[in-house]
C-alpha positions in Angstrom: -6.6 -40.3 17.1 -9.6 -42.5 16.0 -10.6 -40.6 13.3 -7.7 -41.0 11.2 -6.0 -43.7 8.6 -2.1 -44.1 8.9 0.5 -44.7 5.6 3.6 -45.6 6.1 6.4 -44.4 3.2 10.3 -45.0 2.6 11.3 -42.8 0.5 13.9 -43.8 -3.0 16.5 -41.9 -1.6 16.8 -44.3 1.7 15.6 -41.6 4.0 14.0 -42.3 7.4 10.5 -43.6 7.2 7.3 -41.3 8.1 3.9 -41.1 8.7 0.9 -39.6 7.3 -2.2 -39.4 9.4 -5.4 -38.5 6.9 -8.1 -36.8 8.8 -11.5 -38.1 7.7 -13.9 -36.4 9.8 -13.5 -32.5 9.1 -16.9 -31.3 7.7 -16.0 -29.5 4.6 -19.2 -30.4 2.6 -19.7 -26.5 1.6 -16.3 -26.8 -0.5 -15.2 -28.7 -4.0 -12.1 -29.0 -3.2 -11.4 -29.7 0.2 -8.4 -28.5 2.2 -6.0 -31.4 2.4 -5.8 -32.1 6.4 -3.3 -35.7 6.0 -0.5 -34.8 8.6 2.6 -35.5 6.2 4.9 -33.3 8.7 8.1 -31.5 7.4 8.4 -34.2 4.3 12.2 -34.7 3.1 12.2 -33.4 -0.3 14.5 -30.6 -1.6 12.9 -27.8 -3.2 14.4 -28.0 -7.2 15.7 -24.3 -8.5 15.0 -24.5 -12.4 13.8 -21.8 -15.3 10.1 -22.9 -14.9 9.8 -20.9 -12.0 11.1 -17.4 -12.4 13.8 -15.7 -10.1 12.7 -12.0 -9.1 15.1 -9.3 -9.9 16.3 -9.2 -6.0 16.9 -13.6 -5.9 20.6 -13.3 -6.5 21.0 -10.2 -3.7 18.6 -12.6 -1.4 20.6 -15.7 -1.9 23.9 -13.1 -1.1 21.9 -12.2 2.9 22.1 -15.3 3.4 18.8 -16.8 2.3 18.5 -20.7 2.5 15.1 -21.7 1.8 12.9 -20.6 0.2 9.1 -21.1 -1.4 6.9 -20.7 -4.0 4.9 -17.8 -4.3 3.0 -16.5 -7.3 5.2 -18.5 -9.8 8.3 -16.8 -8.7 11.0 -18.3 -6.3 10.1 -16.6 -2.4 13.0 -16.3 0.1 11.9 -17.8 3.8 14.6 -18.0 6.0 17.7 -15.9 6.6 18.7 -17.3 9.8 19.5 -20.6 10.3 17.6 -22.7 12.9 21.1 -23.4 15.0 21.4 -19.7 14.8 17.8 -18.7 16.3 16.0 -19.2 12.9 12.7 -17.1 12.3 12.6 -15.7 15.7 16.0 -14.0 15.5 14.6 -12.2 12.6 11.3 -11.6 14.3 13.3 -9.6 16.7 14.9 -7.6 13.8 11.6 -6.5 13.0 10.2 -5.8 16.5 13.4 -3.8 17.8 14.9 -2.3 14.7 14.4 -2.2 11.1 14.3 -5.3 8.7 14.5 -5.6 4.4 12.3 -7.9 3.0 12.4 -9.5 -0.8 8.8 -9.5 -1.9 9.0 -9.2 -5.5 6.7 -12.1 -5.6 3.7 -9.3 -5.1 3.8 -9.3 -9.2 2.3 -5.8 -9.8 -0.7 -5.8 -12.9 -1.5 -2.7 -14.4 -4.5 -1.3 -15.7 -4.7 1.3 -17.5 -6.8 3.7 -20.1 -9.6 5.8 -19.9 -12.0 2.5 -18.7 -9.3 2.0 -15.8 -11.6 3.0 -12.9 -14.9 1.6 -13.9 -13.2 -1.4 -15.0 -11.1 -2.3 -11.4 -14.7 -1.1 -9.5 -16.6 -4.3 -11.2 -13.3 -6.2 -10.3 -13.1 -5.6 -6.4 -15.8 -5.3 -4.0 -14.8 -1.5 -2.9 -15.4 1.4 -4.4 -12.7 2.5 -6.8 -13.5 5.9 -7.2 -13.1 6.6 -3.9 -9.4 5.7 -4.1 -7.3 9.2 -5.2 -4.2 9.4 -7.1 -1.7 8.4 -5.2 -3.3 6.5 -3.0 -3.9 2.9 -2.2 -6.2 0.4 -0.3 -6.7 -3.3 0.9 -9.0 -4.8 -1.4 -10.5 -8.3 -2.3 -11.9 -9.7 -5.3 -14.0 -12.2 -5.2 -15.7 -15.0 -8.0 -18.9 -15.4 -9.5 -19.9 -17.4 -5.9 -18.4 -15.0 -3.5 -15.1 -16.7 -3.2 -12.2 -14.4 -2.3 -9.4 -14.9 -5.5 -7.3 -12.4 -4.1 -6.6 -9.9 -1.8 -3.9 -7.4 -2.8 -2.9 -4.0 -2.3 -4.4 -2.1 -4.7 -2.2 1.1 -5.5 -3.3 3.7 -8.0 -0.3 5.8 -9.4 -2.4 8.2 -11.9 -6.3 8.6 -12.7 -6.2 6.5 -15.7 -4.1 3.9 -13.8 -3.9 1.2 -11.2 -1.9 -1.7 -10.1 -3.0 -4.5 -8.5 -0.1 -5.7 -5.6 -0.5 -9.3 -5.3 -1.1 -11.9 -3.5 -0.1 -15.7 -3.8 -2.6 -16.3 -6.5 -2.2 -15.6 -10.4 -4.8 -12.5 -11.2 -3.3 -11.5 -14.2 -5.7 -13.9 -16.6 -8.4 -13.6 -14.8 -8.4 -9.8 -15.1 -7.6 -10.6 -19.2 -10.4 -12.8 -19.3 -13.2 -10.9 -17.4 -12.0 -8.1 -19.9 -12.2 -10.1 -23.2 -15.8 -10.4 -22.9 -16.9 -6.9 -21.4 -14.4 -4.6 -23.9 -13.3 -2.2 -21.1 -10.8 0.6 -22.8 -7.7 -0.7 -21.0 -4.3 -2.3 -21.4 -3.8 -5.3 -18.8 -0.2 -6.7 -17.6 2.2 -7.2 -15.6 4.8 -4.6 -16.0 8.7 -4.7 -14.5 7.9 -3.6 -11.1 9.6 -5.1 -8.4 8.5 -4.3 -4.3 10.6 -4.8 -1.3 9.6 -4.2 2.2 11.3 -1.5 5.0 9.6 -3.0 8.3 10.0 -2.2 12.2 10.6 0.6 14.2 13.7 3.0 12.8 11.6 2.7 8.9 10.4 5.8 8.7 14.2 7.1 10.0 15.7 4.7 7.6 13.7 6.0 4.4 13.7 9.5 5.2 17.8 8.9 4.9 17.2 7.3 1.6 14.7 10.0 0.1 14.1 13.1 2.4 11.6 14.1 5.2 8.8 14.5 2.8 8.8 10.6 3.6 7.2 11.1 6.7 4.0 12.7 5.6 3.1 9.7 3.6 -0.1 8.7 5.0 -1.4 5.2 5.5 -1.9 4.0 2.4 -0.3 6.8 1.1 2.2 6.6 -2.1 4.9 9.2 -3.1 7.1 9.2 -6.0 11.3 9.1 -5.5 14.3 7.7 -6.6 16.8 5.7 -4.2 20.0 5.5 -6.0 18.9 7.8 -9.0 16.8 5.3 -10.1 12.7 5.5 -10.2 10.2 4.5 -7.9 7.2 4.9 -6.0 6.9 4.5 -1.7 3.9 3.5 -0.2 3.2 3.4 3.4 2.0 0.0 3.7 3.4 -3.9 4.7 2.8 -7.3 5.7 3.1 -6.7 10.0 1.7 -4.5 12.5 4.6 -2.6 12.6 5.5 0.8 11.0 6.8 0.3 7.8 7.0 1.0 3.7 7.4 -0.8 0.4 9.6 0.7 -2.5 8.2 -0.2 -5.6 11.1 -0.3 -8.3 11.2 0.8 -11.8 12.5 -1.3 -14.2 13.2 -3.3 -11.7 15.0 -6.0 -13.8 17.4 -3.7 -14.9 18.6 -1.7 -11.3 18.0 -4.3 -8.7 21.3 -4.0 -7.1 21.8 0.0 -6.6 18.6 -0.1 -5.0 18.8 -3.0 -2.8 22.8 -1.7 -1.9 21.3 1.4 -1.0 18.7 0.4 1.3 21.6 -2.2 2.9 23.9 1.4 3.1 21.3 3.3 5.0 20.4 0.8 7.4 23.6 0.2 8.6 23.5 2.4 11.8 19.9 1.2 12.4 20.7 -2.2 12.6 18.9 -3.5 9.3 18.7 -7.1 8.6 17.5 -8.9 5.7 15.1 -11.2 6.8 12.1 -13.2 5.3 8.3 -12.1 5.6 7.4 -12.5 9.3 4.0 -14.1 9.4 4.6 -14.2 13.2 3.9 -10.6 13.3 1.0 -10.8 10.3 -0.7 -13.6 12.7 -0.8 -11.5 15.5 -2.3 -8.6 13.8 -4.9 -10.7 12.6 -3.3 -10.4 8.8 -4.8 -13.2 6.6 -1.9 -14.9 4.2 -3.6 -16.2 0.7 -3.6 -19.9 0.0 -3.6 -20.5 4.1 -6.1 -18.5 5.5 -7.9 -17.9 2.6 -8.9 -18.8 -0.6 -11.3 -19.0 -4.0 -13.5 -20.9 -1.9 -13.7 -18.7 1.1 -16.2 -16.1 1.6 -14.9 -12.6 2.6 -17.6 -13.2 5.8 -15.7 -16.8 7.1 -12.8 -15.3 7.4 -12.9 -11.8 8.6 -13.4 -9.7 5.2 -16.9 -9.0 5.6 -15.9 -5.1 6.0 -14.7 -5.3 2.4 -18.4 -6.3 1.1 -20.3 -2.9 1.3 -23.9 -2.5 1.8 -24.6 0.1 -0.8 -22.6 0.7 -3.9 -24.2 2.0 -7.1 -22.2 0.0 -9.5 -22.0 -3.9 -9.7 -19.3 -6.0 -9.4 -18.6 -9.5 -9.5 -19.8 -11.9 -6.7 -22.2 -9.2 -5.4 -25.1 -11.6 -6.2 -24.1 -14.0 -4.0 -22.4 -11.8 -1.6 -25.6 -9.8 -0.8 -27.5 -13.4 -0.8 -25.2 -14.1 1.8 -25.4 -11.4 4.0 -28.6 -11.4 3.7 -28.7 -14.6 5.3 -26.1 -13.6 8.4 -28.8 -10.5 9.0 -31.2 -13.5 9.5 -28.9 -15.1 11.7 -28.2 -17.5 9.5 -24.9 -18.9 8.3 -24.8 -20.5 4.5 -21.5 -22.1 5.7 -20.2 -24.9 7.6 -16.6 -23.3 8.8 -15.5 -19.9 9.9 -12.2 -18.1 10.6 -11.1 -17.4 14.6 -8.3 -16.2 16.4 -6.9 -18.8 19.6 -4.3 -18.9 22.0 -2.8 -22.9 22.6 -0.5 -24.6 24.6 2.3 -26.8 23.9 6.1 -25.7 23.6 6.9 -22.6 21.5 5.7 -23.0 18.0 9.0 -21.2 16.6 8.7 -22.1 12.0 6.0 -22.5 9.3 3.8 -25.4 9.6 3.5 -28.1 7.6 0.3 -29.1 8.0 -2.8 -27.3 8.5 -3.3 -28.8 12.6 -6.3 -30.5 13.7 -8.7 -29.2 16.3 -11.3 -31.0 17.9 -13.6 -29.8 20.6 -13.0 -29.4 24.4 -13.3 -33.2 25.1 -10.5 -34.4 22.3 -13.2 -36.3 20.3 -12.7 -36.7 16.5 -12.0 -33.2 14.8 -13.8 -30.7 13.6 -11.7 -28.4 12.5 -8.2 -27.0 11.4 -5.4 -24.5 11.9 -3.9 -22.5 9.4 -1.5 -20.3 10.9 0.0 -20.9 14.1 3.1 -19.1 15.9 4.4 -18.3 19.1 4.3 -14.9 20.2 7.3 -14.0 22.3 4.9 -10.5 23.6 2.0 -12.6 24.9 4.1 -15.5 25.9 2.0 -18.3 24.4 1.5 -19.6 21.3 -1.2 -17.8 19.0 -3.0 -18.8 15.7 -5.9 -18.8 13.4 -7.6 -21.6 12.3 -11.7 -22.8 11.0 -14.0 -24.2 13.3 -17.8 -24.7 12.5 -19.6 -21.6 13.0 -21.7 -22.7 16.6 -18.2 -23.3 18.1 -16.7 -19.7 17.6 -17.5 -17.6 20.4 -14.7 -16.1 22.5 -13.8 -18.6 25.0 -15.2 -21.5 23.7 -12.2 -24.3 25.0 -10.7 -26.5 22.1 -7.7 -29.5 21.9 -5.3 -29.0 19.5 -3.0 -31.9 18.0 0.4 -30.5 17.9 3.1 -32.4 16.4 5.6 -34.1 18.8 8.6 -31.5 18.6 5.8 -29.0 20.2 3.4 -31.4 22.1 3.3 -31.1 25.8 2.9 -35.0 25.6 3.4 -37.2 22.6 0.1 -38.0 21.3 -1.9 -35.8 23.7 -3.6 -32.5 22.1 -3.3 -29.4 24.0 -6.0 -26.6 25.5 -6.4 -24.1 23.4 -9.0 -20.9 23.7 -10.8 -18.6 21.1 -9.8 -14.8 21.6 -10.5 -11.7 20.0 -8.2 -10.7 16.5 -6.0 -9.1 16.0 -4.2 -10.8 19.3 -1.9 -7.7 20.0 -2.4 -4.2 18.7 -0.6 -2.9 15.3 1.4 0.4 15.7 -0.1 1.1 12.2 -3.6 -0.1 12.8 -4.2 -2.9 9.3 -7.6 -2.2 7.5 -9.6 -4.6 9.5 -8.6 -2.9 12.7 -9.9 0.4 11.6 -12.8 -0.9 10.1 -13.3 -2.6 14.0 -12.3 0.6 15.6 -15.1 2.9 13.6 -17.6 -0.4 14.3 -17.9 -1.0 10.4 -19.2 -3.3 9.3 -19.0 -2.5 5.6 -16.6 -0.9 3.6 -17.9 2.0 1.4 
């Protein structure tokens, strides 16, 4: 590739040499901070395990299923693999959650609550939605976005009581910034993070699965919808909600530092004749329904309109919120048919072998005749339904119309030919229908394009 510099490194510990590539060509002006696009590969370092990062109530029960990698997510330690590669690895689990019924550790979605009599109006200048128009008991998809537009996260935003709500997050730390937006306006809330710990119930048999663990009143639970229960005698609240396309739940634990294990042993207990498996999140089912992952689809300098979100910006709400200055600037601006951005988010299928674990990199993409890049992929996957592999990535905004032809430079384990990118195509997101249609897919489905 002629539009890269090459490094060389041998690492202290006497490990095999490698190469970085650094790509210098990727427009990125409209950013501070661009994304990082050297091609470092799968690096040799071991992850260290120590008190600076905190272990979630459920680490020790992960590490027990078998977990043997894991991340970063959120501050907290984030299991990623339960299956070993020689043993099928991520695909083996992605089969879990297609066929049967799979457990997930996601305590790293630290929950914030806010709450007192301010609770509502302060969390509708915080999001771009309308927070009234979320009930008790109820939750929604939500973003909320900087002074400049930029989406700092996009969580699931539950609300348990009317004076109450608690932000379910994603990989970025929200908690300050909700302290410091607060310190200057004097809303009449409490923030913080309180001892709430979520796991996932995904696939198929779920709904079977938690109407075993807490009754048949389970199965009324709407989208979105939460309902109070205990599993194990011990306190918690169920929402119908998850990371995949697939039916599925998240039990939000009580004190969750203090019960982790009843819980956890209970779920394992009444999953046995469904087949449960503990595995890690499966992005290869969040990529194909089109589900963006914070910190690699998205981020603080991402508008909600590069990458999908622009439902969640509405055309008319009566109270402000932050980022709405720049957000209606820019949508003014896309009315116009113009775009105030270089990059936006698309959806492709690719060739090569089966892309079957995370990527290291974020994958170069240049246009149909393999010049010097102009873009970059952030999630890839195979996708065992479609039989290719799938994934979403930025390319400059006059390059993303559905079946515009791209190259992709693969790595060697999943080039066709060393050194030689492969085709790829822009389709339509999500790639496959969800069984529980994701927020964006309705919003598609009732041809929004604006939340209320």
């Amino acid at each position: 590739m002629a539009s890269t510099s090459t490094d060389t490194f041998t690492s202290q510990a006497g490990i095999a040499d490698f190469r970085t590539d650094q790509c210098l060509t990727v427009d990125q002006h409209d950013r501070r901070v661009p994304i990082n696009l050297r091609q470092s590969g799968p690096t040799p370092v071991e992850m260290l395990i120590s008190t600076r990062v905190r272990k979630s109530p459920y680490w020790h029960l992960s590490c027990e299923a078998g977990c043997w990698r894991a991340t970063v997510y959120n501050r907290m330690y984030h299991p990623r693999g339960y299956v070993r590669p020689e043993d099928g690895g991520a695909m083996v689990e992605y089969d879990a959650l297609i066929n049967h019924v799979t457990l997930w550790n996601v305590a790293v979605e630290r929950q914030i609550q806010v709450k007192g009599p301010d609770a509502e109006k302060f969390v509708d200048y915080v999001i771009t939605r309308n927070a009234s128009q979320i009930q008790p008991m109820r939750g929604k998809y939500v973003v909320l976005c900087n002074e400049d537009g930029g989406v700092l996260n996009d969580p699931v935003l539950l609300r348990p009581a009317e004076d109450e709500f608690w932000f379910s997050l994603s990989d970025s730390d929200l908690e300050l910034w909700l302290r410091g937006v607060n310190v200057g306006l004097g809303f009449n809330v409490s923030i913080g993070e309180i001892d709430v710990a979520p796991v996932q119930i995904q696939g198929p048999k779920s709904e079977d699965l938690m109407a075993d663990l807490v009754g048949e009143s389970v199965r009324e639970i709407p989208y979105y919808g939460l309902m109070e229960a205990q599993v194990a005698g011990r306190d918690v609240i169920i929402s119908q909600t998850g990371f995949t396309g697939e039916k599925g739940y998240e039990i939000y634990l009580k004190n969750a530092t203090l019960y982790p294990d009843e819980m956890w042993n209970a779920v394992l207990a009444a999953g046995e004749k469904y087949n449960l498996k503990v595995i890690a999140p499966a992005h290869h089912r969040r990529i194909a329904a089109g589900i963006l992952s914070w910190g690699q689809d998205v981020d603080q300098e991402v508008l909600p309109f590069q990458c999908n979100l622009g439902y969640q910006v509405p055309r008319q709400k009566a109270s402000d919120y932050i980022g709405r200055t720049a957000l209606e600037k820019v949508r003014a601006e896309l009315d116009q048919g113009r775009y105030p951005f270089k990059n936006i988010l698309v959806g492709m299928v690719l060739g090569g072998r089966p892309i079957d674990d995370y990527a290291p990199d974020f994958w170069l993409i240049s246009a149909e005749d393999a010049g010097a890049p102009v873009g970059y992929v952030t999630s890839p996957w195979y996708s065992p339904e479609l039989g290719t592999n799938i994934a979403m990535g930025y390319v400059p905004v006059e390059m993303q119309a559905v079946g515009t032809r791209l190259k992709v430079w693969l790595p060697d384990q999943y080039a066709d030919q060393i050194g030689v990118p492969v085709d790829a195509e822009i389709v339509p997101m999500p790639f496959r229908q969800s069984v529980n249609l994701n927020a964006r897919e309705r919003a598609l489905a009732r041809g929004d394009d604006a939340s209320s």
